[in-house]
C-alpha distance (Angstrom), angle and dihedral (degrees) to the residues before:
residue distance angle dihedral
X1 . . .
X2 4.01 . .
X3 3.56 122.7 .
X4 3.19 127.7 -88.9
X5 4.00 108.9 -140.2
X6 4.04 108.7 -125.6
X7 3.76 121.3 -147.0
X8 4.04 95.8 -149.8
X9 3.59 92.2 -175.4
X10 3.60 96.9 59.9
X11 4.28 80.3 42.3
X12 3.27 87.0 61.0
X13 3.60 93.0 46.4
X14 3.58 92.0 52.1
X15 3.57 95.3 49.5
X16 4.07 90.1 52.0
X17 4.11 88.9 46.7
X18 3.95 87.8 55.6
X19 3.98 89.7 53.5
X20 3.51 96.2 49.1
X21 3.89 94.4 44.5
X22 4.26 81.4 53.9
X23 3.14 98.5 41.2
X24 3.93 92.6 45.9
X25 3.90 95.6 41.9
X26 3.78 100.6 55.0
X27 3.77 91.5 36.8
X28 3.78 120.3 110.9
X29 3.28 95.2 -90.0
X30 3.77 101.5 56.1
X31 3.98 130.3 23.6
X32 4.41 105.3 -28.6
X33 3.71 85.7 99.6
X34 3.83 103.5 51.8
X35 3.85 87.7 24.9
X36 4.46 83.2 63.8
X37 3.47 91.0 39.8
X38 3.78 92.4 60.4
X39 3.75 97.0 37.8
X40 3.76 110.7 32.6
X41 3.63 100.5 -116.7
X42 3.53 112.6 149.7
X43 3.97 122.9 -153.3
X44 3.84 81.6 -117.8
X45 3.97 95.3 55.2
X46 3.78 87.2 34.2
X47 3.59 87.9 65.6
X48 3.22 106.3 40.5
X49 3.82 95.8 53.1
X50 4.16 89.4 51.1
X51 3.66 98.3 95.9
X52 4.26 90.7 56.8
X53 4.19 99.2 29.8
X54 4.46 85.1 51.2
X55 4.18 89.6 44.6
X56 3.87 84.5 44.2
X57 3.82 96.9 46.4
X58 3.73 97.8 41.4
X59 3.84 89.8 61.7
X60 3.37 92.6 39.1
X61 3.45 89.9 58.5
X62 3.40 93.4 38.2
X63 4.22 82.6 67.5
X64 3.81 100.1 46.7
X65 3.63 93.6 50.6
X66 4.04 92.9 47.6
X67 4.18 86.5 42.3
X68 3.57 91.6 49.3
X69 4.16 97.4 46.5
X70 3.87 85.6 54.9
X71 3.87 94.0 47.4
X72 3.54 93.2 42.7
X73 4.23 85.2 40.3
X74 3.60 93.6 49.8
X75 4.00 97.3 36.0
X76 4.41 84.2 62.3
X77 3.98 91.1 -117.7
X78 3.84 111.5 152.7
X79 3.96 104.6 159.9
X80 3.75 131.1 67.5
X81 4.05 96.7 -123.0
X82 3.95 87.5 62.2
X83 4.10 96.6 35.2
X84 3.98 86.7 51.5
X85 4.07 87.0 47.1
X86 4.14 87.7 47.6
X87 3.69 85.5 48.6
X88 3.72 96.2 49.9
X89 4.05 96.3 47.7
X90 4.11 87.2 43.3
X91 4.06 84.4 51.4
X92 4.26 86.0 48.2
X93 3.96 90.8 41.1
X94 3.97 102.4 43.9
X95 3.85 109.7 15.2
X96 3.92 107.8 23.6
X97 3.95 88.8 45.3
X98 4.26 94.4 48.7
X99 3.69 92.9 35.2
X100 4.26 97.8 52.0
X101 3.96 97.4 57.8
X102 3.30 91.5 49.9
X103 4.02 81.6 72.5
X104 3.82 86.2 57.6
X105 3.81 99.6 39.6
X106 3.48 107.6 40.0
X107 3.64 99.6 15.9
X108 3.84 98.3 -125.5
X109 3.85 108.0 167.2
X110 3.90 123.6 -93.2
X111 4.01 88.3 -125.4
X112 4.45 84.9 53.5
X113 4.24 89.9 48.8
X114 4.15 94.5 44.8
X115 3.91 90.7 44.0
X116 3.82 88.7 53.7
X117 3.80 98.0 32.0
X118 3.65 87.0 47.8
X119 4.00 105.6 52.1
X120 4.40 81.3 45.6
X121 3.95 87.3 46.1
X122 4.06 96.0 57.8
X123 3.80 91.4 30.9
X124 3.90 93.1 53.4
X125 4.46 90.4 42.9
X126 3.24 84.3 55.6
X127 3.63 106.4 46.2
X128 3.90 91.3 47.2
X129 3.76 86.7 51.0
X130 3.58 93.0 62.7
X131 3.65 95.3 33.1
X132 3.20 97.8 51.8
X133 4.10 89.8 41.2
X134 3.84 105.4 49.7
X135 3.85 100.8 57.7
């Protein structure tokens, strides 16, 4: 298989966009309230987890972003319109489809899967947009 050249500025970049879409999206402002209503996470618990679900997400992230530059690498993208389109169908493929059943399986509420889906959806548009963008 030939290497796929990674940009790991605009990794970086991608990995700082998905933060601040989290951090933005269950703030105040947005989704933490109905997001606790529907799980049970107190402000107290919320905080006291922090430390663990940040570590956690930063790698996490960390992952996405380098899986997505090689996708988008390997797929021949090199401008935003088509790396926010690759990040769109890879948010359909991976998250939409293993996010949705868990409506049917565990029962988890509609409102619970479209606040999670949804923070993943803009985070992962956006990350493909710059992926695919700064080649």
């Amino acid at each position: 298989m030939p290497s796929i050249p990674i940009n790991w500025l605009a990794v970086i970049v991608a990995v700082v966009i998905r933060m601040a879409v989290g951090t933005a999206w269950y703030s105040p402002a947005l989704f933490v309230k109905p997001w606790q209503a529907l799980t049970g996470v107190t402000p107290e618990s919320m905080k006291a987890g922090m430390g663990k679900a940040v570590g956690v997400d930063v790698v996490m992230s960390v992952i996405m972003a380098f899986a997505m530059a090689n996708i988008i690498g390997a797929s021949g993208i090199t401008d935003w319109l088509n790396g926010a389109l690759a990040g769109l169908w890879l948010w359909v493929g991976f998250v939409l489809a293993t996010h949705l059943p868990l409506w049917g399986y565990e029962n988890r509420p509609l409102k619970l899967i479209a606040i999670n889906a949804g923070s993943n959806l803009v985070s992962m548009v956006l990350m493909g947009a710059v992926l695919g963008g700064w080649r």
